[in-house]
C-alpha positions in Angstrom: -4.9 6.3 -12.1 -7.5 8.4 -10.3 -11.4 7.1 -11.3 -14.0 9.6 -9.7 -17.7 11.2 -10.9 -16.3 14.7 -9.4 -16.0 16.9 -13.0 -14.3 19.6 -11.4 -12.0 17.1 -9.1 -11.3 15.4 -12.5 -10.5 18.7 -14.1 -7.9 20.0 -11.1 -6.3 16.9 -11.1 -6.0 16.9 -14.8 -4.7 20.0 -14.5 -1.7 19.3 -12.1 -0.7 15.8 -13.4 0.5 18.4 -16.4 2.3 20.7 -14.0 -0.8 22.8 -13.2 -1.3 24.0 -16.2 -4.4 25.8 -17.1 -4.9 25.1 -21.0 -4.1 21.5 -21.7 -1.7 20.6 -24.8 -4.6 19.2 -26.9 -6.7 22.4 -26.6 -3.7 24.3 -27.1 -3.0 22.6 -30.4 -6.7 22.1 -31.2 -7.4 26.1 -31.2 -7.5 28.3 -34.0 -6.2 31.2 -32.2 -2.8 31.1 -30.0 -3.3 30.1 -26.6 -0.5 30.3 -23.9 -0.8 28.5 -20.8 -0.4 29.6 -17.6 0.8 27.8 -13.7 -1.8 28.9 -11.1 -0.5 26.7 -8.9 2.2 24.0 -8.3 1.5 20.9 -10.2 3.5 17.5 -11.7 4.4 15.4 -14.4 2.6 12.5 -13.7 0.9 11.9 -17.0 0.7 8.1 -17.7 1.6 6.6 -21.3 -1.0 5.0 -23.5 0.0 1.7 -22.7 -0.2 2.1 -19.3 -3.6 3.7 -19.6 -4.7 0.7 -21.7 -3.2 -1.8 -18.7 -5.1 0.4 -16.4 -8.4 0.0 -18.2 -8.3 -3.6 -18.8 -7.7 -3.9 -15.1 -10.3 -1.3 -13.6 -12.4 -3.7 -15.2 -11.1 -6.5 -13.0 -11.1 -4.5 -9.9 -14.3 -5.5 -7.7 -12.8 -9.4 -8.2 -9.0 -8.7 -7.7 -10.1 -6.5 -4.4 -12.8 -9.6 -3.2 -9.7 -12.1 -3.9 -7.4 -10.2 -1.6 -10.1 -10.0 0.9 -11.0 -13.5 1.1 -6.9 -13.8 1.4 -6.8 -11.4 4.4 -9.7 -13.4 6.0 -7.8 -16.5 5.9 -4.7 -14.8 7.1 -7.0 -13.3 9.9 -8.8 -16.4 11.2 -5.5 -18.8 11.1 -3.7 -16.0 12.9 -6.2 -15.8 15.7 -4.7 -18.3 17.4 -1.4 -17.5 17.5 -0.6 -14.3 20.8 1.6 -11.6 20.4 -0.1 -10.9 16.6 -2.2 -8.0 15.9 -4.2 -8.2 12.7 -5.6 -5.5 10.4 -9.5 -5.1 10.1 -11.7 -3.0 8.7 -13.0 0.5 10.1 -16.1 1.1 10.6 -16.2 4.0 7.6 -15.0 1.6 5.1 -13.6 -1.9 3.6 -9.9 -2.3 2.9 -8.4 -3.5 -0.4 -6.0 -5.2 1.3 -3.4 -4.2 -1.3 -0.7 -5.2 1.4 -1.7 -7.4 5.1 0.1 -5.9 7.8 0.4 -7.4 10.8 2.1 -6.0 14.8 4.1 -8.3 16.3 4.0 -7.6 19.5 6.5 -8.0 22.9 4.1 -11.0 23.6 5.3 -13.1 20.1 8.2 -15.1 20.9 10.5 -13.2 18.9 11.0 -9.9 17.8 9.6 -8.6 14.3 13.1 -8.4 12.8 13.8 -11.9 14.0 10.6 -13.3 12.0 11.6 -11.9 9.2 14.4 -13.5 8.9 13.2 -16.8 9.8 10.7 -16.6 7.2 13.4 -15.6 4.7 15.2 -18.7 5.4 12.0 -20.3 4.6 11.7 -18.4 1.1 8.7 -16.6 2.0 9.2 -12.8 1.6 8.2 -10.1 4.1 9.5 -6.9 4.8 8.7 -4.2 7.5 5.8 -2.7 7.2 6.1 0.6 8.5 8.5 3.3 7.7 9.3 6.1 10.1 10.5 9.0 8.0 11.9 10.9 10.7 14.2 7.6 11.4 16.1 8.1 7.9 19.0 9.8 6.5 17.6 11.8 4.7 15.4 13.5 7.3 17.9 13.2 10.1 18.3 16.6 10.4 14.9 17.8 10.6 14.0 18.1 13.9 10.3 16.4 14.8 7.7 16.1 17.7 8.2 12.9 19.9 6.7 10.3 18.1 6.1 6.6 20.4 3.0 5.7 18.4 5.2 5.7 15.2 8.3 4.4 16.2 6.1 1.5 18.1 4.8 0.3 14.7 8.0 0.6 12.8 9.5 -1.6 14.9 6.5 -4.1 15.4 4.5 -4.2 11.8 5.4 -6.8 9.0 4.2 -7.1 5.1 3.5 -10.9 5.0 2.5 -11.9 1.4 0.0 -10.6 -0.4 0.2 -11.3 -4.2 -2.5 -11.5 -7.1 -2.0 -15.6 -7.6 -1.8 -16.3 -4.0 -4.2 -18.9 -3.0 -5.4 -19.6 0.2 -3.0 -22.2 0.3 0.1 -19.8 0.3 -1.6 -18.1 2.9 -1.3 -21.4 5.0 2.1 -21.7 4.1 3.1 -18.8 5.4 0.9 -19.0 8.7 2.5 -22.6 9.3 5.6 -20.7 9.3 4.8 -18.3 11.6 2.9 -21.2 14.2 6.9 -22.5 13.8 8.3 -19.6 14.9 6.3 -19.3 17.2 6.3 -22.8 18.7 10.5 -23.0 18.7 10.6 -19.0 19.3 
Protein backbone atom coordinates (compact mmCIF):
# COMPACT_ATOMS: atom_id res chain seq x y z
CA UNK A 1 0.00 0.00 0.00
CA UNK A 2 1.44 3.40 -1.07
CA UNK A 3 -0.52 6.50 0.96
CA UNK A 4 0.70 9.97 -0.54
CA UNK A 5 -1.07 13.63 -1.29
CA UNK A 6 1.00 13.60 -4.76
CA UNK A 7 -2.17 13.23 -7.54
CA UNK A 8 0.00 12.66 -10.24
CA UNK A 9 2.48 10.29 -8.06
CA UNK A 10 -0.83 8.47 -7.13
CA UNK A 11 -1.92 8.36 -10.75
CA UNK A 12 1.66 6.82 -12.16
CA UNK A 13 1.74 4.45 -9.60
CA UNK A 14 -1.82 3.50 -10.22
CA UNK A 15 -0.94 3.18 -13.50
CA UNK A 16 1.96 0.61 -13.24
CA UNK A 17 0.63 -1.57 -10.32
CA UNK A 18 -1.78 -2.57 -13.54
CA UNK A 19 1.16 -3.14 -15.84
CA UNK A 20 1.51 0.51 -16.96
CA UNK A 21 -1.49 0.77 -18.46
CA UNK A 22 -2.87 4.03 -19.52
CA UNK A 23 -6.78 3.61 -19.29
CA UNK A 24 -7.65 1.64 -16.18
CA UNK A 25 -10.16 -1.36 -16.42
CA UNK A 26 -12.98 0.64 -14.67
CA UNK A 27 -12.85 3.49 -17.09
CA UNK A 28 -12.48 1.10 -19.76
CA UNK A 29 -15.74 -0.64 -18.84
CA UNK A 30 -17.35 2.57 -17.51
CA UNK A 31 -17.10 4.36 -21.20
CA UNK A 32 -19.67 4.48 -23.68
CA UNK A 33 -17.30 4.39 -26.56
CA UNK A 34 -14.46 1.61 -26.92
CA UNK A 35 -11.41 2.41 -25.30
CA UNK A 36 -8.12 0.34 -25.86
CA UNK A 37 -5.36 0.62 -23.56
CA UNK A 38 -2.05 1.23 -24.23
CA UNK A 39 1.80 0.26 -22.17
CA UNK A 40 3.90 3.57 -22.23
CA UNK A 41 6.12 2.07 -20.13
CA UNK A 42 7.00 -1.13 -18.12
CA UNK A 43 4.67 -1.61 -15.27
CA UNK A 44 3.34 -4.76 -12.74
CA UNK A 45 0.67 -6.72 -11.39
CA UNK A 46 0.76 -5.60 -8.05
CA UNK A 47 -2.92 -4.82 -7.49
CA UNK A 48 -3.96 -5.84 -3.95
CA UNK A 49 -7.40 -7.75 -3.31
CA UNK A 50 -10.26 -6.12 -1.48
CA UNK A 51 -9.62 -7.76 1.56
CA UNK A 52 -6.40 -6.89 1.79
CA UNK A 53 -7.23 -3.35 1.02
CA UNK A 54 -9.83 -3.52 3.86
CA UNK A 55 -6.81 -4.98 6.32
CA UNK A 56 -4.74 -2.22 5.10
CA UNK A 57 -7.32 0.50 6.00
CA UNK A 58 -8.19 -0.75 9.31
CA UNK A 59 -4.47 -0.71 9.96
CA UNK A 60 -3.37 2.70 8.40
CA UNK A 61 -5.63 3.82 10.95
CA UNK A 62 -3.46 2.20 13.69
CA UNK A 63 -0.22 3.25 12.23
CA UNK A 64 1.10 6.47 14.36
CA UNK A 65 0.54 3.84 17.54
CA UNK A 66 1.98 0.60 16.01
CA UNK A 67 5.14 2.82 14.72
CA UNK A 68 5.45 4.72 18.57
CA UNK A 69 5.18 1.01 20.03
CA UNK A 70 8.06 -0.25 17.95
CA UNK A 71 9.91 2.82 18.84
CA UNK A 72 9.63 2.76 22.43
CA UNK A 73 10.72 -1.16 21.77
CA UNK A 74 13.96 0.02 19.96
CA UNK A 75 14.65 2.44 22.77
CA UNK A 76 14.64 -0.17 25.26
CA UNK A 77 16.69 -2.39 23.03
CA UNK A 78 19.00 0.60 22.59
CA UNK A 79 19.58 1.68 26.26
CA UNK A 80 19.98 -2.08 27.65
CA UNK A 81 22.40 -2.64 24.87
CA UNK A 82 24.56 0.27 25.73
CA UNK A 83 26.37 -1.48 27.96
CA UNK A 84 27.28 -4.41 26.42
CA UNK A 85 30.97 -3.69 23.64
CA UNK A 86 31.23 -5.05 20.48
CA UNK A 87 27.24 -3.94 19.62
CA UNK A 88 26.43 -1.31 17.28
CA UNK A 89 22.84 -0.07 17.49
CA UNK A 90 20.56 1.61 14.90
CA UNK A 91 19.52 5.28 15.45
CA UNK A 92 17.83 7.74 13.81
CA UNK A 93 19.26 10.16 10.98
CA UNK A 94 19.18 13.31 11.25
CA UNK A 95 16.54 13.65 8.02
CA UNK A 96 14.11 11.47 9.66
CA UNK A 97 12.62 8.86 12.36
CA UNK A 98 12.72 5.13 11.82
CA UNK A 99 9.67 2.80 11.99
CA UNK A 100 11.71 0.39 13.36
CA UNK A 101 9.86 -2.34 11.31
CA UNK A 102 12.98 -4.62 12.05
CA UNK A 103 16.07 -3.64 14.91
CA UNK A 104 19.29 -4.41 13.41
CA UNK A 105 22.13 -4.56 15.30
CA UNK A 106 26.45 -5.03 14.06
CA UNK A 107 28.18 -7.26 16.01
CA UNK A 108 31.36 -6.41 15.89
CA UNK A 109 35.08 -8.18 16.12
CA UNK A 110 34.97 -6.67 19.73
CA UNK A 111 31.68 -9.03 20.89
CA UNK A 112 32.87 -12.16 22.23
CA UNK A 113 31.59 -14.18 19.51
CA UNK A 114 30.98 -13.91 16.09
CA UNK A 115 27.34 -12.89 14.63
CA UNK A 116 26.72 -16.46 13.36
CA UNK A 117 27.73 -17.81 16.71
CA UNK A 118 24.90 -15.55 18.50
CA UNK A 119 22.56 -16.62 16.50
CA UNK A 120 22.75 -19.80 17.34
CA UNK A 121 22.97 -19.40 20.86
CA UNK A 122 19.94 -17.47 20.93
CA UNK A 123 18.19 -20.15 18.94
CA UNK A 124 18.98 -22.59 21.57
CA UNK A 125 17.39 -20.17 23.74
CA UNK A 126 14.10 -20.05 21.53
CA UNK A 127 14.49 -16.48 20.70
CA UNK A 128 14.57 -16.01 16.83
CA UNK A 129 17.05 -13.87 14.93
CA UNK A 130 18.26 -14.13 11.63
CA UNK A 131 21.02 -12.09 9.64
CA UNK A 132 20.21 -8.99 8.93
CA UNK A 133 21.90 -8.13 5.83
CA UNK A 134 21.84 -9.78 2.54
CA UNK A 135 24.68 -9.29 -0.01
CA UNK A 136 23.20 -10.03 -3.32
CA UNK A 137 26.29 -10.41 -5.10
CA UNK A 138 27.19 -13.35 -2.40
CA UNK A 139 24.22 -15.65 -3.92
CA UNK A 140 23.65 -18.14 -6.50
CA UNK A 141 21.79 -16.57 -8.31
CA UNK A 142 24.00 -13.56 -9.01
CA UNK A 143 27.26 -15.51 -8.88
CA UNK A 144 27.98 -14.93 -12.20
CA UNK A 145 27.56 -11.31 -12.48
CA UNK A 146 30.59 -9.72 -12.08
CA UNK A 147 30.48 -6.54 -9.38
CA UNK A 148 32.70 -3.63 -7.97
CA UNK A 149 34.57 -4.64 -4.74
CA UNK A 150 32.26 -4.30 -2.14
CA UNK A 151 33.98 -4.26 1.92
CA UNK A 152 31.33 -2.04 3.26
CA UNK A 153 28.65 -4.61 2.21
CA UNK A 154 30.25 -7.75 2.79
CA UNK A 155 31.30 -6.06 6.41
CA UNK A 156 27.57 -5.89 7.40
CA UNK A 157 26.50 -9.09 6.01
CA UNK A 158 28.60 -10.79 8.07
CA UNK A 159 28.19 -8.59 11.30
CA UNK A 160 24.27 -7.39 11.36
CA UNK A 161 21.51 -9.44 13.22
CA UNK A 162 17.44 -9.10 13.19
CA UNK A 163 16.77 -9.48 16.96
CA UNK A 164 12.99 -9.45 17.62
CA UNK A 165 10.82 -7.09 16.74
CA UNK A 166 7.07 -8.15 16.78
CA UNK A 167 3.72 -6.18 17.25
CA UNK A 168 2.87 -7.92 20.91
CA UNK A 169 6.35 -7.66 22.12
CA UNK A 170 6.59 -5.93 25.34
CA UNK A 171 9.32 -4.34 26.79
CA UNK A 172 9.70 -7.32 28.67
CA UNK A 173 10.67 -9.57 25.59
CA UNK A 174 12.93 -7.08 24.83
CA UNK A 175 14.76 -7.87 28.20
CA UNK A 176 14.58 -11.29 27.48
CA UNK A 177 16.31 -11.24 24.68
CA UNK A 178 19.02 -8.58 25.95
CA UNK A 179 19.61 -11.00 29.08
CA UNK A 180 20.52 -13.34 26.43
CA UNK A 181 22.80 -11.54 24.75
CA UNK A 182 24.61 -10.07 28.39
CA UNK A 183 24.97 -14.24 28.58
CA UNK A 184 26.63 -14.59 25.61
CA UNK A 185 28.43 -12.23 26.18
CA UNK A 186 29.57 -12.89 29.76
CA UNK A 187 30.49 -16.89 28.84
CA UNK A 188 31.46 -15.82 25.09
Amino acid sequence: MVVTADADLAARLTALRQHAMSVSAFDRHSQDATAFEEYPELGFNFRMTDIQAAVGLVQLRKLDEMVEHRRSLAAAYESALAALPGLTTPHDPEYGKTNFQSYTVRVGPEFPVSRNDLIAELHSRGISTRRGVMAAHREAAFAEIVHAPLPTTELLADGVIILPMFHDMTTDDVAVVVDAIAEVSSSG
